[in-house]
KOLTORMAR-63071 format. One record per residue (C-alpha): x, y, z; residue in three letters. Coordinates in steps of 0.05 Angstrom, whole numbers, plus 5000, padded with zeros to 4 digits. Example, Ala and Ser with C-alpha at 12.3 -4.5 7.8 and 13.67 -1.06 7.14 Angstrom:
KOLTORMAR-63071
524649105156ala
527349795143ser
***
This chain:
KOLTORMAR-63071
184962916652unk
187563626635unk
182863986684unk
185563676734unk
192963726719unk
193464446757unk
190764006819unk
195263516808unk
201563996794unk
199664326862unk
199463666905unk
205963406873unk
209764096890unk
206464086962unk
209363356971unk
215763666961unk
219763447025unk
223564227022unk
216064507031unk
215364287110unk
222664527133unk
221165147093unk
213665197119unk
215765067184unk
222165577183unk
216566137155unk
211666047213unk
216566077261unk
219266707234unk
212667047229unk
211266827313unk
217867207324unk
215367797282unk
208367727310unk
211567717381unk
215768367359unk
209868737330unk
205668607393unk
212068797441unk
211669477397unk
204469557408unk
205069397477unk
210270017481unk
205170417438unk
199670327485unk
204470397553unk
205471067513unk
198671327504unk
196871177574unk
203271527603unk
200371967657unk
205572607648unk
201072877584unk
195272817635unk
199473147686unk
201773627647unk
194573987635unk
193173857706unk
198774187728unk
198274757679unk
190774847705unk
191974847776unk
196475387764unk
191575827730unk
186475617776unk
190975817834unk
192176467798unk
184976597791unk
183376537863unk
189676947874unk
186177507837unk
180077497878unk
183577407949unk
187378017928unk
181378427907unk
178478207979unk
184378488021unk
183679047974unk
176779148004unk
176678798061unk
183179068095unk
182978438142unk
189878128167unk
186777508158unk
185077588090unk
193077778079unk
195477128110unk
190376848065unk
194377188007unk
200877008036unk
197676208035unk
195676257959unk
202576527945unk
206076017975unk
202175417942unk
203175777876unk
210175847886unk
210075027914unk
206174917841unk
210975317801unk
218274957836unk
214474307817unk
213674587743unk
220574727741unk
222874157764unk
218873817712unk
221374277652unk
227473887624unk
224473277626unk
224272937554unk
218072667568unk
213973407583unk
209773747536unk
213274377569unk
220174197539unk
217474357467unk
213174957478unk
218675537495unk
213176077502unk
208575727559unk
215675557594unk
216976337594unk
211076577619unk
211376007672unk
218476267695unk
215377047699unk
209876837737unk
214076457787unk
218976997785unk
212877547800unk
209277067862unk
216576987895unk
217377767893unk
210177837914unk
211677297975unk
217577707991unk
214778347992unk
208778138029unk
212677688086unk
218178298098unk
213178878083unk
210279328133unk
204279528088unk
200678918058unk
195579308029unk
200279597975unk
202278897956unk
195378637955unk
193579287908unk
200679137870unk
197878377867unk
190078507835unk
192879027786unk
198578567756unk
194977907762unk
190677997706unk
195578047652unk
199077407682unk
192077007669unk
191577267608unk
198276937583unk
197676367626unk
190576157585unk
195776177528unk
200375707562unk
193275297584unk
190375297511unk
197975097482unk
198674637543unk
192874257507unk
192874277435unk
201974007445unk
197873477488unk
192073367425unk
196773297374unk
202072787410unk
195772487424unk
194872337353unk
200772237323unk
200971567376unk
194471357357unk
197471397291unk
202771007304unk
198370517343unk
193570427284unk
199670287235unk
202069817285unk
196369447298unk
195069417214unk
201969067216unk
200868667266unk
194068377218unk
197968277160unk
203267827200unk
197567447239unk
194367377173unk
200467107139unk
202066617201unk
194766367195unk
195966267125unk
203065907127unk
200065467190unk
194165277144unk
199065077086unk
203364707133unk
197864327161unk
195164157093unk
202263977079unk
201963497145unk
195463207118unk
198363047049unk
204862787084unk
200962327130unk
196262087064unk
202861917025unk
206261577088unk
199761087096unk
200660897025unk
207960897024unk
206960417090unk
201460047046unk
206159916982unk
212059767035unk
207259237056unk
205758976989unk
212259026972unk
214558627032unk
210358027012unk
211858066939unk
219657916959unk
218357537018unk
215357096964unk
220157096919unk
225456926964unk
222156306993unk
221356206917unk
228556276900unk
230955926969unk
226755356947unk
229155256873unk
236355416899unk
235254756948unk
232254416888unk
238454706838unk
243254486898unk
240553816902unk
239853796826unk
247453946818unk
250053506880unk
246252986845unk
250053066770unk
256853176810unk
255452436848unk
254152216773unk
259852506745unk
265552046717unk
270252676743unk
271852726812unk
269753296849unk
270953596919unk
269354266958unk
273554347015unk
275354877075unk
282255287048unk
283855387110unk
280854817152unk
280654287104unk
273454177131unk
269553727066unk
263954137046unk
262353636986unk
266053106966unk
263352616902unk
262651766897unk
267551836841unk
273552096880unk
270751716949unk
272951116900unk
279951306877unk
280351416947unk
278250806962unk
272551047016unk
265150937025unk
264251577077unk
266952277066unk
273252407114unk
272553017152unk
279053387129unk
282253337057unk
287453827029unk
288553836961unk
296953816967unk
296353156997unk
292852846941unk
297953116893unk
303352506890unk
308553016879unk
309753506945unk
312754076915unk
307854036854unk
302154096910unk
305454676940unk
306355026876unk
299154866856unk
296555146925unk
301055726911unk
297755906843unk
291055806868unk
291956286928unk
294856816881unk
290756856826unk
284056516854unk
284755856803unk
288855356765unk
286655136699unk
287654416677unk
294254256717unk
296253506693unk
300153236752unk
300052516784unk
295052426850unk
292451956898unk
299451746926unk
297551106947unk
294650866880unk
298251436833unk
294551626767unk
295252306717unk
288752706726unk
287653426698unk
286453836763unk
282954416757unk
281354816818unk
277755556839unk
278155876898unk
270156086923unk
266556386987unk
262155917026unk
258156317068unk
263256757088unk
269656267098unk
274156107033unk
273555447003unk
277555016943unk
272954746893unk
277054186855unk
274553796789unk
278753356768unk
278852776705unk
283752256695unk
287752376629unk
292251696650unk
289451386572unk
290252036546unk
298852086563unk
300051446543unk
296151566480unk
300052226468unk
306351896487unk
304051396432unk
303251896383unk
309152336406unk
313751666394unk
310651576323unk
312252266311unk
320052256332unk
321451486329unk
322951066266unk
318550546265unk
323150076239unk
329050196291unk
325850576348unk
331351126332unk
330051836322unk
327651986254unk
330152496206unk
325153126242unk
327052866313unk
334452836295unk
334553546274unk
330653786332unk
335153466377unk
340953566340unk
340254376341unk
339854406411unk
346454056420unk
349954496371unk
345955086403unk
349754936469unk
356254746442unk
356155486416unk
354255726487unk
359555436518unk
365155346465unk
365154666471unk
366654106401unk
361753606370unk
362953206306unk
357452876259unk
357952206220unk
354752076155unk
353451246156unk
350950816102unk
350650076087unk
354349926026unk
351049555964unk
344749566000unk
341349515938unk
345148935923unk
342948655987unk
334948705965unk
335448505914unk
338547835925unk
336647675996unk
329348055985unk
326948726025unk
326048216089unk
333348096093unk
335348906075unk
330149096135unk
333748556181unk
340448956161unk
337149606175unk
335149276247unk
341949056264unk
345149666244unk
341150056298unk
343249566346unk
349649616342unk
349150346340unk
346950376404unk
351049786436unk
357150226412unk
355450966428unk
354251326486unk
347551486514unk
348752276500unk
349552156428unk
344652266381unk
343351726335unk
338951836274unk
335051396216unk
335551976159unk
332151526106unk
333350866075unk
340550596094unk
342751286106unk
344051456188unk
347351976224unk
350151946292unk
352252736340unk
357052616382unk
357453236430unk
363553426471unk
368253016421unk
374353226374unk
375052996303unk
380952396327unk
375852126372unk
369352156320unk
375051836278unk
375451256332unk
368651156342unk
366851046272unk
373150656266unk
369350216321unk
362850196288unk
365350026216unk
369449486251unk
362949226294unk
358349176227unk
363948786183unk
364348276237unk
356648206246unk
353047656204unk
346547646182unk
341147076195unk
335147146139unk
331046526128unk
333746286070unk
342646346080unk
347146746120unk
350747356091unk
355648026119unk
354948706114unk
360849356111unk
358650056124unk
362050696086unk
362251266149unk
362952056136unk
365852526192unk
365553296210unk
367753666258unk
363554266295unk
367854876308unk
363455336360unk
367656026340unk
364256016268unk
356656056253unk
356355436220unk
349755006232unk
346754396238unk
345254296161unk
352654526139unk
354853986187unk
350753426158unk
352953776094unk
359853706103unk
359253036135unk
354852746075unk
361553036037unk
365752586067unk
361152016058unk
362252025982unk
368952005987unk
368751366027unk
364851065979unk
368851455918unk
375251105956unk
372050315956unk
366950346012unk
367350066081unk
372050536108unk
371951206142unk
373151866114unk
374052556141unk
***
């Protein structure tokens, strides 16, 4: 395994998806280098083969040639005396002088071997300088013979320097030569080294191509595998989803709560179960329900529609539905998405036993049992938030304190039966004679109280006045004889600019309760 982790390490770094752009950047830098070293060459070569090196040495060895055979035709018209052989000589001169303007025309060109070799340039001026004098002399002389003899005693010390210029000529030639081939041979090294490198980068980036290729085909290959793998699992998942849909559409159709799933916007049913087509009173689905009109209550609906659209639910909402046969239910509701369109899902239970059982217990809670009136909890309950708004708005309530008289009395001679039947009647005419606003109170045994909000103390004393009146005229039925009852009444009055409560009332009330009795009973006190 270790042997072949360098292996490894070098395929994983040439997978590296930076290696092609930066392969393929390098190889297209080295073709523009290779295309600018092979421009240069090309220049190098164009260089070597330039033909004014070539023409310099020809030039420079026509001239001595030219001189050369100017020596001898002068020696011959030395000899010779001929006037032919002087035109001859007059010829030579001529194309020397033709050879020597072309030289000098040459001479400042950059390109000339003659621009960098001062000495050769002189003697080339003094030679032209001595043929034009020997021209002139001979073409406006009237003895040639002393310019011919002037021409082969001169001549030879102009060959001899103009071999110097020849042999310079070509060694300036040699050298630059050299120095190109030089340059040629560096060039041409270059140019290896970047053909070598481009060979090299195309080689990596076609290995790199080859390795990308092998990884695509098994990329494609796991894509592939892949591909069935989850086209499997979701005609696995599409299939238990049916089964869990069917599953759950069959425990909602079971379910003693009614459920429905219905278009928000359209009302459209989506799902609707047997136990709300029944409190419907249905056997088929109807094509449009909204869940305000089931709600028995409009503005309830609205407000429950309201809620849901705000904060996407409503939690056990107990309102009245199903208008045409109304019963509490405990709506619950959520707001969902149904392939792409909102829907209400609504579960709802019917809490109708549940209310009147509460409503049971709540009564057994508040209520006497004996006389249905508030007992001593409820009476205080109710009782502080009546003195709790008298405060508010400065208005006057007064409290009385009643109690049967010689109730014991009463049990004990006509038996418990007969002091409960007294109890009863007591109640009744409590509320017979008092308003409905009052609150009217069983505080334990014979003992009552009785708020009478929005009332001053003359007209508390009145209505107890009435009450104690009412009982002394009331007889009593028991099984065995017939028999009366008085009743000793309390009174207080609540003043709103003080802080006094509930208890100081019944307090003060209970106060004047004693004093009644203290006083004889069966008579009102304040």
């Amino acid at each position: 395994m270790n042997k072949y982790s360098p292996l490894r390490k070098l395929r994983n770094w040439l997978r590296g998806s930076w290696l092609t752009e930066g392969l393929v950047v390098a190889v297209i830098l080295m073709i523009i280098f290779t295309l600018v070293a092979l421009r240069i060459a090309q220049l190098e070569m164009h260089a070597l083969s330039h033909p004014h090196q070539s023409t310099d040495r020809w030039k420079i060895t026509n001239i001595a040639l030219e001189v050369h055979n100017l020596d001898h035709l002068a020696l011959s018209s030395v000899r010779n005396k001929n006037p032919e052989t002087y035109e001859a000589l007059a010829v030579r001169l001529e194309v020397l002088a033709s050879l020597l303007m072309e030289e000098d025309s040459d001479k400042d060109s950059a390109s000339s071997l003659l621009h960098s070799l001062p000495e050769s340039k002189h003697i080339l001026e003094k030679l032209r300088m001595q043929i034009d004098q020997w021209s002139y002399q001979l073409a406006n002389t009237a003895d040639p013979q002393q310019t011919a003899l002037d021409i082969s005693e001169n001549v030879g010390l102009l060959v001899h320097g103009l071999r110097n210029a020849v042999l310079a000529v070509h060694i300036a030639s040699s050298i630059e030569q050299d120095k190109i081939r030089v340059n040629q041979h560096d060039r041409l090294a270059t140019l290896n080294w970047i053909l070598a490198a481009l060979l090299i980068g195309i080689a990596i980036l076609v290995m790199k191509l080859i390795l990308d290729r092998q990884a695509a085909k098994r990329m494609s290959k796991h894509l592939e595998l892949v591909n069935k793998r989850l086209e499997s699992r979701v005609e696995r998942r599409t299939r238990q989803l049916a089964e869990s849909k069917e599953l759950l559409r069959f425990i909602l159709d079971a379910s003693p709560s009614e459920a429905a799933l219905v278009g928000a916007d359209t009302g459209e049913v989506m799902f609707i179960n047997k136990t709300l087509l029944d409190r419907m009173g249905r056997h088929t689905p109807p094509d449009t329900l909204f869940l305000k009109t089931l709600l028995v209550d409009r503005a309830v609906g609205e407000q429950f529609l309201d809620e849901l659209d705000l904060y996407g639910r409503v939690d056990n909402l107990e309102a009245q539905i199903m208008p045409d046969n109304p019963y509490w239910s405990s709506l619950s509701a959520k707001l969902v998405e149904i392939e792409g369109k909102l829907a209400h899902l609504l579960w709802a239970f019917d809490v109708s036993e549940h209310r009147k059982l509460m409503s049971l217990l709540e009564a057994q809670a508040n209520t006497d049992a004996m006389t249905q009136l508030y007992n001593r909890r409820a009476f205080y309950r109710a009782g502080e938030k009546i003195i709790d708004s008298c405060k508010r708005y400065n208005h006057s309530c007064c409290l009385l304190m009643l109690d049967i008289d010689h109730f014991k009395h009463i049990n004990d001679t006509y038996g418990h039966a007969a002091g409960d039947l007294a109890i009863c009647m007591l109640s009744d005419i409590l509320r017979t004679n008092l308003r409905d606003a009052d609150i009217i109170g069983r505080m334990g045994g014979e003992e009552f109280a009785v708020l009478l909000p929005h009332t001053d103390m003359q007209q508390a004393l009145d209505s107890a006045e009435r009450l104690r009146l009412a009982v002394a005229q009331t007889t009593i039925s028991s099984e065995t004889e017939t028999f009366g009852m008085t009743l000793s009444i309390g009174t207080a009055v609540f003043d709103p600019l003080t802080t006094e409560t509930l208890e100081l009332l019944l307090i003060k009330a209970d106060k004047a309760l004693y004093r009644a009795k203290q006083a004889g009973r069966n008579r009102v006190e304040s």
